[in-house]
C-alpha positions as CSV (number, residue, x, y, z in Angstrom):
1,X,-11.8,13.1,-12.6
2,X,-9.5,10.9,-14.7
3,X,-6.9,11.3,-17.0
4,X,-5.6,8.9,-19.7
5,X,-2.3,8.4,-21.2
6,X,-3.3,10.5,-23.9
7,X,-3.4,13.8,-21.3
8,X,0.4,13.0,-20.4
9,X,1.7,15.7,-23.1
10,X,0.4,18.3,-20.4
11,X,1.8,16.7,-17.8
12,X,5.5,16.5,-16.2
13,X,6.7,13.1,-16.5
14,X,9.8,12.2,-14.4
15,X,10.4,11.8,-10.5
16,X,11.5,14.3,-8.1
17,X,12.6,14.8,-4.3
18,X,10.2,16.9,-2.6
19,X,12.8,19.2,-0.7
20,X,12.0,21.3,2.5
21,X,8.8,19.7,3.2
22,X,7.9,18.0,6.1
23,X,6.1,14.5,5.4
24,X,3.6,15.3,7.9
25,X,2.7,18.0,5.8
26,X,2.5,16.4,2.8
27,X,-0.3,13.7,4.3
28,X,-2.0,16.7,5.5
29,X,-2.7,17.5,1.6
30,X,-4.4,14.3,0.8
31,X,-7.9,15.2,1.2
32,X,-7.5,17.4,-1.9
33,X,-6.0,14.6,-4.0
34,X,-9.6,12.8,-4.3
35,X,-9.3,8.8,-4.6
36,X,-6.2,7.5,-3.6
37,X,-4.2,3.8,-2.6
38,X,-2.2,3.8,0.6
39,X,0.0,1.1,0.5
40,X,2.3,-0.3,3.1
41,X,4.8,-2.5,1.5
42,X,6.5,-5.6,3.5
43,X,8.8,-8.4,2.2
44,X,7.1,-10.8,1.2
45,X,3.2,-8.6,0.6
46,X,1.5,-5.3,0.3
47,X,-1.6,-3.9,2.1
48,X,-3.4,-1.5,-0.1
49,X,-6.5,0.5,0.8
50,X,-8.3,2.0,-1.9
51,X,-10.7,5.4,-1.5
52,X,-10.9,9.0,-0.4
53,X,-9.3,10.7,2.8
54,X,-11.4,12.9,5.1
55,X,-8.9,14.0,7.6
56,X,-5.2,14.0,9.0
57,X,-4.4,14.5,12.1
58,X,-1.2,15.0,13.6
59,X,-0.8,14.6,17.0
60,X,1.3,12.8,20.0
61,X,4.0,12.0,17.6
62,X,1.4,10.3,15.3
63,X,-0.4,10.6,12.0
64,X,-3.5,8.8,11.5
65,X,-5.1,8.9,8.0
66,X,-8.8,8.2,7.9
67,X,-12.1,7.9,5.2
68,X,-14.8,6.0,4.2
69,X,-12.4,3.7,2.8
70,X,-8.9,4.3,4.8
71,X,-7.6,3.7,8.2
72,X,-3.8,4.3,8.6
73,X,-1.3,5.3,12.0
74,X,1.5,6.2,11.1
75,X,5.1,7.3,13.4
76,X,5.6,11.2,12.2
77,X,9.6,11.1,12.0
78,X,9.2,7.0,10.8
79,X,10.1,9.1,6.8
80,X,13.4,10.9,6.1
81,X,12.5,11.8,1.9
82,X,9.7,11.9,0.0
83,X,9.7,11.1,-3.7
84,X,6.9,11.7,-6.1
85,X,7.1,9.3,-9.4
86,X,5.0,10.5,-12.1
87,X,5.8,7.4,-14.9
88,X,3.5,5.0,-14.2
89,X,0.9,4.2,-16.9
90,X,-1.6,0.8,-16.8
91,X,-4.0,0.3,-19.3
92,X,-3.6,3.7,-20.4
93,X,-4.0,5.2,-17.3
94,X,-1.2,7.8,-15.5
95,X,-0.9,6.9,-11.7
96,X,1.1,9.0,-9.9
97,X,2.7,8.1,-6.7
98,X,4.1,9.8,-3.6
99,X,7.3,7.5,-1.8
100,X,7.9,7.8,1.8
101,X,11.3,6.7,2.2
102,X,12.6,5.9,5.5
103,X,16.5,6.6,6.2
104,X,18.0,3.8,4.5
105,X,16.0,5.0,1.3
106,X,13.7,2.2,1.5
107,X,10.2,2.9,0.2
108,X,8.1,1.7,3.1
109,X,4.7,3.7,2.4
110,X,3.1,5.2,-0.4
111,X,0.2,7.1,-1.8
112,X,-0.6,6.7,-5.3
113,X,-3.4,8.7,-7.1
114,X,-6.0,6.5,-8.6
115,X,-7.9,9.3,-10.9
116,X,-4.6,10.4,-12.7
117,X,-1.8,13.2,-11.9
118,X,-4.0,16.8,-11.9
119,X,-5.5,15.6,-8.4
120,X,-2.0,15.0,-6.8
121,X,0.1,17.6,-8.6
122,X,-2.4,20.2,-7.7
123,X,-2.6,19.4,-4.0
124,X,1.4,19.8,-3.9
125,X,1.5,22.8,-5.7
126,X,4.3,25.3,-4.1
127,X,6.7,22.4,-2.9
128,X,10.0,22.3,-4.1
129,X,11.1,19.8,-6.1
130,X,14.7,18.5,-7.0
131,X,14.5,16.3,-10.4
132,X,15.6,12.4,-9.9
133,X,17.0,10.3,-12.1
134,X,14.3,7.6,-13.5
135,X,13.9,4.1,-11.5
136,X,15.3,1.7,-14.1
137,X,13.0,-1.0,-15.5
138,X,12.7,-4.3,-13.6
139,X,13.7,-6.9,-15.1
140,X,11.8,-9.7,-16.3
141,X,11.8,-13.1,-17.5
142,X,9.0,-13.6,-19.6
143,X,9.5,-17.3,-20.1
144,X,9.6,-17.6,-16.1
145,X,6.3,-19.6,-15.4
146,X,4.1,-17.8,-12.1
147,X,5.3,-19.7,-8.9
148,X,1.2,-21.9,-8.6
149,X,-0.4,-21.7,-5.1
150,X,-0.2,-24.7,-3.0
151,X,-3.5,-25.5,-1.9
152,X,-2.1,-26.5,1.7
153,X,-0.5,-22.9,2.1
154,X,-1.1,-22.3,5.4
155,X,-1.8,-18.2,4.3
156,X,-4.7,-19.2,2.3
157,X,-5.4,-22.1,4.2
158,X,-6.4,-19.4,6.9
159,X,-7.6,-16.5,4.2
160,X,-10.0,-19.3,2.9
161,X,-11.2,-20.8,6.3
162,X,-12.5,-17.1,7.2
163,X,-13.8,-16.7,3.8
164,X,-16.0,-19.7,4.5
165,X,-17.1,-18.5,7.7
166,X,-18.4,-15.1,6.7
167,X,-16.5,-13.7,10.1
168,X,-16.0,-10.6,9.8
169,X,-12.1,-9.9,10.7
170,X,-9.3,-6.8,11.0
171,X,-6.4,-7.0,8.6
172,X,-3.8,-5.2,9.6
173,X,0.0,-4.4,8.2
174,X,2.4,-3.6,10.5
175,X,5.9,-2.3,9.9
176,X,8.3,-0.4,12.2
177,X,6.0,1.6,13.6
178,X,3.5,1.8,10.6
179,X,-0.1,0.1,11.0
180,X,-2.7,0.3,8.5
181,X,-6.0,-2.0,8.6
182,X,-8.8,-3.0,6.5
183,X,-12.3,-4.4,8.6
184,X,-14.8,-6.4,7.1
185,X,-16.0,-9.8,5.3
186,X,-13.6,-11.7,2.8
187,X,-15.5,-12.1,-0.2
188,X,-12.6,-12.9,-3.3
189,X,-9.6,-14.7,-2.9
190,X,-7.7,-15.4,-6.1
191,X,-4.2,-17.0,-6.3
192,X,-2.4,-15.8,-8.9
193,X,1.0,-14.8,-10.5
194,X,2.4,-16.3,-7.1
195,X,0.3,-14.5,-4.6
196,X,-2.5,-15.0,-2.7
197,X,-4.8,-11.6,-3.5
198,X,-7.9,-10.6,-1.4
199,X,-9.6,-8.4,-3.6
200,X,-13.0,-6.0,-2.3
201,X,-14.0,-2.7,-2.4
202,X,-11.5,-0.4,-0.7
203,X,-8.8,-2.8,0.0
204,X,-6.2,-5.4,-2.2
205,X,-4.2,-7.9,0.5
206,X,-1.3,-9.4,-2.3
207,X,0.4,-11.9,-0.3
208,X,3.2,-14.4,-1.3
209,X,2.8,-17.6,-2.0
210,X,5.2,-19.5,0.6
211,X,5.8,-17.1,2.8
212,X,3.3,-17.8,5.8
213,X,5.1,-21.0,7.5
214,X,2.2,-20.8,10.1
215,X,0.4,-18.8,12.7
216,X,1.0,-17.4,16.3
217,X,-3.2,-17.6,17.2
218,X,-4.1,-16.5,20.6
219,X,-7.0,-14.4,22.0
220,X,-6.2,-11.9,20.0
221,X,-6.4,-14.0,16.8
222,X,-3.9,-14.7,14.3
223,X,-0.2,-13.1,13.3
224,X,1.6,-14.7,10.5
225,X,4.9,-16.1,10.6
226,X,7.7,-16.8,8.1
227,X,9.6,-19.9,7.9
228,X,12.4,-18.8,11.2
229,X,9.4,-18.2,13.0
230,X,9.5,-14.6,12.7
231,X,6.1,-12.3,12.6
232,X,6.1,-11.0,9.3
233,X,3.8,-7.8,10.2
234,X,0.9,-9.4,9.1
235,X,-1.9,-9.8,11.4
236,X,-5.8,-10.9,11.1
237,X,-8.0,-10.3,13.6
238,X,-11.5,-11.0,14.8
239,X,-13.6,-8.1,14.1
């Protein structure tokens, strides 16, 4: 099913608070909202996976989100709020997205659906909503040049080395709680618009240019770190 810009007329643009609803609740519904990207967002990059859910189990004080294409487990009280934003269009296309905010109001997961707004909006059918106002627009510089990619970055320095190798490795975001991985072979890396982007079927790794100062490597393989010698969440296995 998809749905251009064209189809918006019939469909509620805006963003709301979903009120009353427990977040757990609201995962529970995404095997009804057909292809979706869970994303968990960090400083300095995201970790997208890209596909259908099958199931969502809540148990232990966990979530854990899985499908063909998806692996995510998640705290159950890690959101306070949940926000759907239905005002995104790209290339003519209407991707709506669900926020999970954590108490500061900081979005630190989020589901958006990939095959336009009837999917989502009929999965949450019944919830209450409490109308937001709209994010305002970012602002840009369009006379800004992208930040290049140095080819000594020591985050694609690593990306490339296991590119080269064919090893198959775990990518995994981590965040207060949060994990979500990808497993498999790194087949495209390409540096652009100031981050380092591994791009395959089911899962996007944006990362920032400059923002890996190096790597904590032990047994278990590789954790980034940024430049105070801090992990930054990200961490790449051996598969």
């Amino acid at each position: 099913m998809t749905q251009t810009a064209q189809d918006t007329v019939e469909t509620a643009m805006g963003r709301w608070r979903l009120d009353g609803a427990d977040p757990a609740a609201i995962l529970q519904r995404l095997p009804a909202m057909d292809r979706v990207m869970l994303a968990i967002r960090l400083d300095n990059f995201m970790h997208e996976r890209l596909g259908t859910v099958d199931s969502v189990t809540v148990e232990g004080g966990r979530i854990r989100i899985t499908g063909p294409e998806q692996s995510a487990d998640l705290p159950a009280d890690a959101f306070a709020s949940v926000v759907l934003d239905i005002s995104t269009i790209m290339r003519d296309k209407l991707y709506p997205r669900l926020e999970f905010l954590d108490a500061s109001g900081d979005r630190i997961f989020s589901v958006t659906g990939l095959e336009g707004a009837a999917p989502m909006e009929t999965a949450l059918d019944g919830l209450a909503r409490t109308a937001l106002p709209a994010n305002p627009p970012a602002p840009r510089d369009d006379t800004a040049e992208p930040a290049e990619i140095d080819p000594a970055d020591p985050g694609l320095a690593l990306l490339e080395k296991l590119q080269e190798s064919a090893q198959p490795v775990t990518i995994t975001a981590e965040l207060s709680g949060l994990a979500q991985n990808w497993q498999g072979t790194i087949e495209k890396i390409v540096p652009m618009g100031g981050y380092i982007n591994v791009m395959t079927k089911g899962f996007h790794l944006h990362l920032a240019g400059g923002s890996v100062a190096g790597w904590e490597t032990d047994a278990d393989g590789h954790r980034a770190l940024d430049t105070d010698g801090a992990p930054t969440g990200l961490r790449v296995t051996p598969a």
